[in-house]
C-alpha positions, 0 to 999 in steps of 0.5 A: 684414518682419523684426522685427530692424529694431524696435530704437533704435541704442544697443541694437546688437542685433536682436530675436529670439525668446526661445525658444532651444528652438526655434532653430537652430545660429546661435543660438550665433552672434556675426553680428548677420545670422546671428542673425536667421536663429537661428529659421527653420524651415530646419536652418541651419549657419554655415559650419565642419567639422560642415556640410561633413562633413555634407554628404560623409557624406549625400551631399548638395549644399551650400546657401550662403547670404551676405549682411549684416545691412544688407541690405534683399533678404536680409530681404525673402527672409528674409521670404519664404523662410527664414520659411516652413515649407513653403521650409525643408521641401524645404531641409532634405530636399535640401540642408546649408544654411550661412548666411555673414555675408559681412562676416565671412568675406569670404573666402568671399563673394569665391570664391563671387560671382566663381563667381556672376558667371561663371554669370549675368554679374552679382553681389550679396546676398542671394548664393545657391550650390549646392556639391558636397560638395567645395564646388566650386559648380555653381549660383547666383544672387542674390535668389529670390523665393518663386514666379515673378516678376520674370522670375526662377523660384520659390525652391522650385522652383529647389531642386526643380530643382537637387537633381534636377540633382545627383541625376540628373546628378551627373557634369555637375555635378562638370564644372561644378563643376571647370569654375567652380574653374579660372575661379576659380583663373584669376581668382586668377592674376596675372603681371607686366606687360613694360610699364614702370611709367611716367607713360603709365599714369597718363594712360591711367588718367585718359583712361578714367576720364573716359571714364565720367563723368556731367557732369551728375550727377557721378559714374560711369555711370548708375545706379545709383550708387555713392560712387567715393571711390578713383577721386575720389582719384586725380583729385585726385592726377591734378590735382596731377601733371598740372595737369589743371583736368578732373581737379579739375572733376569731383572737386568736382563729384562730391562737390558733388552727392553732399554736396548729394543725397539719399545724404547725411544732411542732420539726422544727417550721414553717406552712405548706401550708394548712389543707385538713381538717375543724380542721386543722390536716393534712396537705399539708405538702409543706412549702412556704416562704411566708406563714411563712412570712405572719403568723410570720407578724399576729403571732407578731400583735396578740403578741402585742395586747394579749401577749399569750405565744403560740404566741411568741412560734410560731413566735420564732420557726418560724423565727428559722426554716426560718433561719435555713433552708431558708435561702442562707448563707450570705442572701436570703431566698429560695422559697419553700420546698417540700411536698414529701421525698422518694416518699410519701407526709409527709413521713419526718414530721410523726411518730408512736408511737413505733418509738417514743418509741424507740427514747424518752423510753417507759414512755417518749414516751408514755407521749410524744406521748399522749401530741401530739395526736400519737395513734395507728392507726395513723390520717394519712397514714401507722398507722402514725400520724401528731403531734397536740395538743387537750389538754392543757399541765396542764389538760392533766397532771392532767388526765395522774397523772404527775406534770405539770412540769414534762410533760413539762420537758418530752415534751421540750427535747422530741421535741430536741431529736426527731427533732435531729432524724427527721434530719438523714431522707431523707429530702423533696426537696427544691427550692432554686430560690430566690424571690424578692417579697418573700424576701420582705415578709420575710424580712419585716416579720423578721425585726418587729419580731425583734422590738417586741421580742427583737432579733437582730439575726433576724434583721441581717437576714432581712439586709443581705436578703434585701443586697442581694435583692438590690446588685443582683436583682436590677439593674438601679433603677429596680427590678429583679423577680427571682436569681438563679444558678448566675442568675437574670431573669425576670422583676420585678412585681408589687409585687416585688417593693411593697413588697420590699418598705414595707421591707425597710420601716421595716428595717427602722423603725427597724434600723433608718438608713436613706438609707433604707428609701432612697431606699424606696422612690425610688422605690415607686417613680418607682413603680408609674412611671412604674405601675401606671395606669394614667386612671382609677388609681390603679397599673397593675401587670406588667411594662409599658415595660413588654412583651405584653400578651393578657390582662395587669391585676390589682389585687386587690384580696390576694391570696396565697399572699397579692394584690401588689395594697394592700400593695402599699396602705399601702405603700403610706400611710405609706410615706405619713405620713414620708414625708408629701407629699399628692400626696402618700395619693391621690393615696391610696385613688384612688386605695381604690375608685377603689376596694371599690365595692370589698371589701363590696362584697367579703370582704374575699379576700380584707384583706390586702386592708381592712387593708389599708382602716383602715389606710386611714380612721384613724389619723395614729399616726406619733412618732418622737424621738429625742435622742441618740439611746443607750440612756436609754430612747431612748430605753425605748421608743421604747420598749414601741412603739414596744410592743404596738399594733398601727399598723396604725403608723410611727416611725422615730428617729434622734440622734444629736451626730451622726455626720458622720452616720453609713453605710448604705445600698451600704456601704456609710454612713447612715447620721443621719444629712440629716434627717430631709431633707430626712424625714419630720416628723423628721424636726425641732424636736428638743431635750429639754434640751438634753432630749430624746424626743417624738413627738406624731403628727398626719398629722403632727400636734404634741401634746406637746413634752414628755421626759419620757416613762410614758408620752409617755405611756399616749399619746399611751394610749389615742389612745385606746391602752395599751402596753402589 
């Protein structure tokens, strides 16, 4: 396999040779994945002028390759393929090869898996299209193995095949080409629904959801599965509106059993990608930034609405491995970590139970391994074994004739010293191209962890990340895609701005300090100058001044991640409710017109705009403190605010005695005196008898003024929720 996986994740790099005589064009790249390509035999391009126009003088179509650098399939056809002289020979013959991190330009990963999708009716990486010189695509498919198998012709003899198609029947595959670019321009196009943006949606949303749900599992489907962190979201919205118990049932159950299954980490914390199974054992054992991101957001959500232990676990362990191994010292949190070490997938995370045994004891490690499902024979590849847990710590004490006590004791330091020992294995490869819409994620994340638990460790974490977003990636009022190697490349998407505004929206609400707030306002301001779609509403995913490609699209639908249309919504709603201005509330509510068709039909795919629905269709609570921020109940209010689940709210405070501010972001002052200008809400709220006080508003009419956490308690509580 590739030995780009031989590496500790503190080097952030891939092995490679040395020799840059012999390497092709991506050695000049920044992509991590780009560069274990840098030596192939095969005459790579990264995507840009000089290949396309290549292409169009020779005549010759376009071999598109996407994929990323966690990728298991797209080493294993590395492996096979890139890495053979006799493959690359006819690649270089026949076609202009251009290499895609699909992390990088997801752009266009987006146009050509939709164009994949429509040709084969299925998707995934490693992504390989066949273009015209007009980049229109004619052919495609995922993995290729390297002769017949699997069901699936040979690499070298499907590029055989597809240059004697072009060649000799190039009319035919200019029509299929044009053909899949007007599919591809449909899937772009959206028109507002004449339904009514109504409760009726929101019901129809949850019926089909739990149409799908596995109430054995947890979860959706069958398998294999992936974390539905968005769709989990919106149950636990669905359950606050409608009182629904299902609602909450299977949230908790869903995360229950993920948190407990073998997708999690059990030594090291954090979720891997996805479970190839229905029960959530075995893993595909790649960790991204933004699953840990999205699943620490729902994990603390579902905290606040149930205050299950397991749930604080899982998000404190989770935000423990993010900054322990995410995250670039001084801030930036990195992309990806492989699924492969030494060559084999999951190699780092398993175990058997004799190496269990020699590193824990022979009693410990029995108990120790019969706590986390470690047989012989193994659940996994080898005799080896994924760590889960089937049976509650006190029952299976019971059934094993030991104190509870002393099975969670053994379990404790079993986890400490088997994690210590995990730590001298070769480690799986990492990424460490830093994202700005991933950052965002993380960063928003980590900032409303830190309100809930109490953890100041992660809201530093959240500011630096966000400093480093905002000092490197963002330049002229714009946003950056991607930093690496001392280098910011890429124009930003939709994601980016949208991702970010929420973070910095969350470092306010977390920190109060107004230059957050400021630089969230600038940039939605941006993100409606540059994405905004004046005619049907709703954002493209690229810029106005972005490279032109065959289609501009406007997604709506969460995938890996949640839509930037989605959490744009949210965006505008939230600065609705800060500031008053109706023009934010308007765009949401045009955008939520134009996908409503979308989320009736489909509604597993539109969590996060689900969430936003909810939002639009409530009275979001609007809490204006007034008061110093060290004050006794300044804090107990916010503590009170920050452990009930209310997640359709703002929260602003001003505190009078500070009069020069604190530093903000960019270094300058953070001036609590502008406010009530810069936001709305806090405006002409004043304290009584130098009180702390709270306002309770919504659209920004306020009940009367409180000064005491039980009068606050009283008003939360009147909105159907209870602090845990």
């Amino acid at each position: 396999m590739n030995a780009a996986h031989d590496n500790e994740p503190q080097d952030g790099q891939h092995n490679e040779p040395q020799d840059d005589q012999q390497a092709n064009r991506l050695v000049q790249e920044t992509s991590p994945y780009l560069r274990q390509h840098a030596h192939n035999p095969v005459d790579w391009y990264p995507w840009g002028e000089e290949a396309l126009e290549k292409a169009r003088s020779e005549d010759k179509p376009v071999m598109l390759s996407i994929g990323y650098s966690a990728c298991h399939w797209c080493h294993v056809m590395a492996h096979e393929s890139f890495e053979s002289d006799e493959t690359a020979e006819i690649m270089n013959r026949l076609f202009v090869n251009v290499k895609v991190d699909r992390e990088e330009r997801p752009d266009l990963d987006e146009i050509y898996m939709n164009a994949v999708t429509a040709m084969t009716g299925s998707g995934g990486w490693p992504m390989t299209v066949f273009l015209t010189p007009d980049l229109k695509p004619f052919y495609g498919g995922t993995y290729f193995p390297p002769d017949d198998r699997y069901g699936r012709p040979g690499f070298p003899r499907i590029l055989e095949a597809v240059a004697q198609f072009y060649r000799e029947r190039r009319s035919d595959a200019e029509e299929q080409g044009e053909k899949l670019k007007s599919r591809l321009v449909e899937l772009a196009g959206f028109t507002s629904s004449n339904e009514t943006l109504e409760t009726g949606l929101l019901d129809k949303a949850f019926t089909g959801i739990a149409a799908s749900y596995d109430a054995t599992n947890g979860g959706f489907g069958t398998q294999p599965k992936f974390p539905p962190s968005m769709t989990l979201s919106f149950l636990l919205r669905e359950h606050l509106r409608s009182g629904r118990q299902s609602a909450l049932d299977m949230a908790v159950h869903s995360l229950s059993k993920m948190g407990n299954g073998g997708i999690y980490d059990h030594l090291g914390g954090g979720f891997h990608r996805y479970s190839v199974d229905a029960k959530w054992l075995i893993p595909h054992f790649e960790k991204m930034l933004y699953d840990n991101a999205l699943l620490l957001r729902t994990y603390t959500e579902a905290f606040q609405a149930t205050g299950d232990p397991l749930f604080r676990k899982v998000v404190s362990e989770t935000a423990s491995y993010v900054i322990r191994e995410m995250m670039q010292p001084g801030g930036g949190f990195y992309a990806t970590q492989d699924a492969d070490s030494e060559g084999e997938e999951g190699r780092f995370f398993v175990w058997t139970p004799e190496e269990i045994k020699a590193v824990l004891g022979d009693e410990q490690g029995r108990l120790f391994a019969r706590y986390y499902g470690v047989e012989e024979g193994g659940n996994f590849e080898h005799g080896t074994s994924v760590l889960h847990v089937d049976v509650g710590l006190e029952p299976l004490a019971a059934h094993l004739r030991v104190t509870p006590e002393d099975l969670r004791a053994i379990v404790s330091e079993g986890r400490r010293t088997l994690f210590d020992h995990r730590e001298r294995r070769v480690h799986p490869g990492r990424d460490d191209k830093i994202m700005t819409d991933w950052n965002g994620l993380m960063t928003g994340s980590l900032a409303r962890a830190s309100r809930v638990f109490g953890e100041p460790a992660w809201l530093g974490a959240a500011a630096d990340s966000m400093g480093f977003v905002l000092d490197v990636l963002h330049e002229d009022g714009r946003l950056m895609h991607t930093f690496k190697d001392g280098r910011a490349r890429f124009n930003g998407y939709l994601d980016d701005y949208a991702f970010t505004v929420s973070a910095l929206l969350d470092l306010y609400e977390a920190t109060f300090d107004p230059a957050w707030f400021d630089r969230a306002v600038a940039l939605m301001d941006t993100t409606i100058e540059r994405f905004w779609d004046p005619e049907d509403g709703g954002f493209f995913f690229t810029s106005d001044d972005h490279e032109t490609l065959i289609v501009r699209s406007k997604n709506p639908y969460d995938n890996a991640i949640p839509s930037g249309n989605a959490v744009s919504v949210q965006n505008l709603l939230r600065l609705a409710a800060f500031t008053g201005r109706n023009e934010y509330r308007d765009r949401a509510g045009q955008t939520l017109a134009l996908f409503t068709d979308y989320m009736g039909a489909a509604p597993g795919g539109f969590g996060q705009l689900l969430c936003g629905l909810s939002w639009y269709l409530d009275k979001p609570v609007e809490i204006a403190l007034v008061g110093a921020r060290e004050d006794a109940t300044t804090r107990a209010m916010l503590d009170l605010i920050d452990g009930t689940f209310l997640p359709n709210k703002v929260v602003a405070l001003h505190d009078p005695s500070e009069e020069d501010g604190r530093a903000g972001v960019d270094g300058r002052a953070g001036d609590d005196s502008r406010a009530g200008d810069l936001i709305p809400l806090l405006a002409n709220r004043p304290q009584i008898d130098g009180a702390t006080t709270a306002y309770v508003c919504e659209q920004f009419v306020c009940r009367q003024p409180v000064t005491t956490v039980d009068e606050l308690a009283e008003l939360l509580e009147q909105r159907g929720t209870a602090p845990t």
